[in-house]
Residue frames as a rotation matrix with the C-alpha (Angstrom) as fourth column:
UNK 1
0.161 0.794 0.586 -42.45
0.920 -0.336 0.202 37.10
0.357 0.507 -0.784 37.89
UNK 2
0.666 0.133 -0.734 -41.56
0.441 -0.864 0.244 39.93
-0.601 -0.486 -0.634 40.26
UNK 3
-0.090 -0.930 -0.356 -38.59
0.352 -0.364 0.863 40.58
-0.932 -0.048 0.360 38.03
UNK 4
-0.684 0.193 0.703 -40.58
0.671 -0.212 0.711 40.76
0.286 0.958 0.016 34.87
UNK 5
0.347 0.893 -0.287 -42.79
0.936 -0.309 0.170 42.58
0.063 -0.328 -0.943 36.60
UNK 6
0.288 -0.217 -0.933 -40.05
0.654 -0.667 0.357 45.45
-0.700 -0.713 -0.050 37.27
UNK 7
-0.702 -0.421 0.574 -39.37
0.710 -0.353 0.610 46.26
-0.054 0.835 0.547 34.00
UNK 8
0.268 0.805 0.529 -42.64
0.808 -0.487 0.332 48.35
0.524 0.339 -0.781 34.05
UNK 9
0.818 -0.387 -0.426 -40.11
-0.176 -0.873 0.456 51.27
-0.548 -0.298 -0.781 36.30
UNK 10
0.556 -0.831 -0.005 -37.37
-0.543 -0.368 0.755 52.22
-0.629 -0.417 -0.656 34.33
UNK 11
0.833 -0.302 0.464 -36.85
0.338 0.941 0.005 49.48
-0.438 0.152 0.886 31.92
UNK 12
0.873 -0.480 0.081 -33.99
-0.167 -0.451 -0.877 51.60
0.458 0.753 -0.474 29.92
UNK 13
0.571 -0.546 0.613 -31.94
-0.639 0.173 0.749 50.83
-0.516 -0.819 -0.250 33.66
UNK 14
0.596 -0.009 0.803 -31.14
0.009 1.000 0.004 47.75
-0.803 0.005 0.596 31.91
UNK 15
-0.441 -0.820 0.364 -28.09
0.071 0.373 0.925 46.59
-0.895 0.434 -0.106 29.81
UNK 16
0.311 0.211 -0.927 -28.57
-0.932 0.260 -0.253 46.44
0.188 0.942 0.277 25.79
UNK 17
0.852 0.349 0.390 -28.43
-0.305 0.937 -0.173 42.73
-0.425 0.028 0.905 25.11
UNK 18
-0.358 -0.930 0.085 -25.40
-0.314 0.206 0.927 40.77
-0.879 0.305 -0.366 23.31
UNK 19
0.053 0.523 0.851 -27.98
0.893 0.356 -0.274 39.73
-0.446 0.775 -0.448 20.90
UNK 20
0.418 0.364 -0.833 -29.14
0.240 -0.928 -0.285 43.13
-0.876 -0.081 -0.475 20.32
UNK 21
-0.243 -0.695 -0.676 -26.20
-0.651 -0.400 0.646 43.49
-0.719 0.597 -0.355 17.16
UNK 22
-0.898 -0.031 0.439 -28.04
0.270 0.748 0.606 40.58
-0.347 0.663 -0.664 15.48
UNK 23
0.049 0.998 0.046 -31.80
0.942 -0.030 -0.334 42.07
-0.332 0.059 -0.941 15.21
UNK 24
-0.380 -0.028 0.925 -32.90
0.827 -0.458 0.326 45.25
0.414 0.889 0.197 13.51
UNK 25
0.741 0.553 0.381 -34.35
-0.105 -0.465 0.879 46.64
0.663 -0.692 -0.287 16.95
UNK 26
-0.324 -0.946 -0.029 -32.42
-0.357 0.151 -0.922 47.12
0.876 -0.288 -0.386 20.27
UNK 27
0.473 0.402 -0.784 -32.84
0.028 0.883 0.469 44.07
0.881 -0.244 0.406 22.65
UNK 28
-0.045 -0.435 0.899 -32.21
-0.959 -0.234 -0.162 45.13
0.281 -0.869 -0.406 26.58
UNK 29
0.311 0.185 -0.932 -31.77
0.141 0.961 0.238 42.41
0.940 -0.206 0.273 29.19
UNK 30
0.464 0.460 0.757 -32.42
-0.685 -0.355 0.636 41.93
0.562 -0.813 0.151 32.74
UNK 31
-0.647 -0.649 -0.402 -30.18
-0.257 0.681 -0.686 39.58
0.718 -0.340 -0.607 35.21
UNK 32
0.350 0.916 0.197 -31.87
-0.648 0.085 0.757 37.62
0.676 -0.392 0.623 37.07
UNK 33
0.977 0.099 -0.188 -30.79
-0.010 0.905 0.424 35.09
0.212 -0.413 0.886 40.24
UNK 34
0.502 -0.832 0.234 -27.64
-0.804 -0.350 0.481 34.11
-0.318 -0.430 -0.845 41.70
UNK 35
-0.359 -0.745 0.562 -24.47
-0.204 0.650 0.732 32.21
-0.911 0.148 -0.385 41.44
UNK 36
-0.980 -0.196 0.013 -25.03
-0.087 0.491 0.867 29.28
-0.176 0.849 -0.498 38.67
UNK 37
-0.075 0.997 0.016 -29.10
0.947 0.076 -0.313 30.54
-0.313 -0.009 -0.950 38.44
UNK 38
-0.417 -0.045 -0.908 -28.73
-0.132 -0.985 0.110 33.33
-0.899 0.166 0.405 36.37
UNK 39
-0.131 0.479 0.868 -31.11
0.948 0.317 -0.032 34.10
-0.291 0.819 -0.495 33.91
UNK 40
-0.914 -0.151 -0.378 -31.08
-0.087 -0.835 0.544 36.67
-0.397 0.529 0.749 31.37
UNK 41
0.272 0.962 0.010 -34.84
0.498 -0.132 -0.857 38.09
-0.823 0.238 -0.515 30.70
UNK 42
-0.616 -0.272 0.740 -34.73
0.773 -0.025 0.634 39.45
-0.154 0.962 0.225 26.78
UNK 43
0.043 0.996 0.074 -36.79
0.748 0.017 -0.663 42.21
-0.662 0.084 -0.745 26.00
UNK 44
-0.412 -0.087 0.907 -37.74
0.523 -0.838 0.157 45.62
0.746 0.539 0.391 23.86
UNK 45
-0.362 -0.022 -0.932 -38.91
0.768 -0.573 -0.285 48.54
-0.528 -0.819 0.224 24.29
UNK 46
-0.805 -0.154 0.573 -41.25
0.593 -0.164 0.788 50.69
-0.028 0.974 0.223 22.22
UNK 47
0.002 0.558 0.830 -42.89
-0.262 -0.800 0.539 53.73
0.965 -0.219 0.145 23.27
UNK 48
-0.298 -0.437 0.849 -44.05
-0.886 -0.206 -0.417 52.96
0.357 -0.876 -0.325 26.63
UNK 49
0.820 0.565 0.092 -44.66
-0.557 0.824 -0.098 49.49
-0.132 0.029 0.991 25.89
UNK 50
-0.292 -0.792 0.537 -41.94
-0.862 0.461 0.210 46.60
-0.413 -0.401 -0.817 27.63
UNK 51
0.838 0.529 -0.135 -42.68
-0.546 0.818 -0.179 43.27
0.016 0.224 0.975 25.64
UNK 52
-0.252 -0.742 0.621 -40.27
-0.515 0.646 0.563 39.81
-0.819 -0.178 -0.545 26.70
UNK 53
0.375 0.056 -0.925 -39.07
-0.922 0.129 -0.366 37.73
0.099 0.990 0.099 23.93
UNK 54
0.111 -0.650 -0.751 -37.04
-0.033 0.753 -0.657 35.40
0.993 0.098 0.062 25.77
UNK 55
0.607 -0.513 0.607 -35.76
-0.720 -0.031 0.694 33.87
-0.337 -0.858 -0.388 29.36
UNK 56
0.559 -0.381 -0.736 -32.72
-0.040 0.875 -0.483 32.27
0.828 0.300 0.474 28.97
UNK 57
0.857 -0.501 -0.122 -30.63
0.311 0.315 0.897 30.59
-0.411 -0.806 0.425 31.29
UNK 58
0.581 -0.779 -0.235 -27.07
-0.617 -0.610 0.497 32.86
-0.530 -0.144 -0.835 32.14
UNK 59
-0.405 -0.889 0.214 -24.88
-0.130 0.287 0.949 29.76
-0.905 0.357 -0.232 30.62
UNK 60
0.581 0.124 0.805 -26.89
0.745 0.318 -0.586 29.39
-0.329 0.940 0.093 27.28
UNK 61
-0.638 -0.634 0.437 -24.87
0.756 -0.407 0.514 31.24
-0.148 0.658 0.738 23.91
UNK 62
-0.504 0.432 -0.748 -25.99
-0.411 -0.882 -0.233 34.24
-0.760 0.190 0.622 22.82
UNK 63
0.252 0.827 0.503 -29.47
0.802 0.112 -0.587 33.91
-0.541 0.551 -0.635 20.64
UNK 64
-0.770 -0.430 -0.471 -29.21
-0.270 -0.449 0.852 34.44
-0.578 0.783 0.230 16.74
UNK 65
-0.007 0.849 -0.528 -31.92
-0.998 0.028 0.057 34.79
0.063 0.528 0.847 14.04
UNK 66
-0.200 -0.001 -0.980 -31.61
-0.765 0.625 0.155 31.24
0.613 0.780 -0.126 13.28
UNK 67
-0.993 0.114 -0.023 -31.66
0.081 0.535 -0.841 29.86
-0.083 -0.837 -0.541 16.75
UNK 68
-0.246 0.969 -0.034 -35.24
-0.642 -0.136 0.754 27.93
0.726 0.207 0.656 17.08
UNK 69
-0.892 -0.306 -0.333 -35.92
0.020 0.710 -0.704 27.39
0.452 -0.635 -0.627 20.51
């Protein structure tokens, strides 16, 4: 939670997503954890409003419209 929590300084800090080329909006993404506990937090950005879409775990594929998890 503290790490979703940080997005609220700064969230632009943060990578654009590999998704990000499938969606019509651009999808940043936060690392989270170490070694083989890495999780990628998913989010936007829109005005000054940070909204998560996703946590996935670091070894899932990259999320695509069609993925329904």
């Amino acid at each position: 939670m503290d790490a979703v929590g940080s997005l609220s300084t700064f969230p632009a800090r943060c990578a654009e997503a590999p998704e990000s080329r499938f969606f019509d909006r651009e999808i940043r993404q936060l690392l989270y954890g170490r070694g083989r506990n890495v999780y990628r937090i998913l989010f936007t950005i829109q005005d000054d409003v940070v909204s998560v879409l996703h946590i996935r775990h670091g070894a899932r594929e990259v999320m695509k419209p069609d993925d329904q998890d």
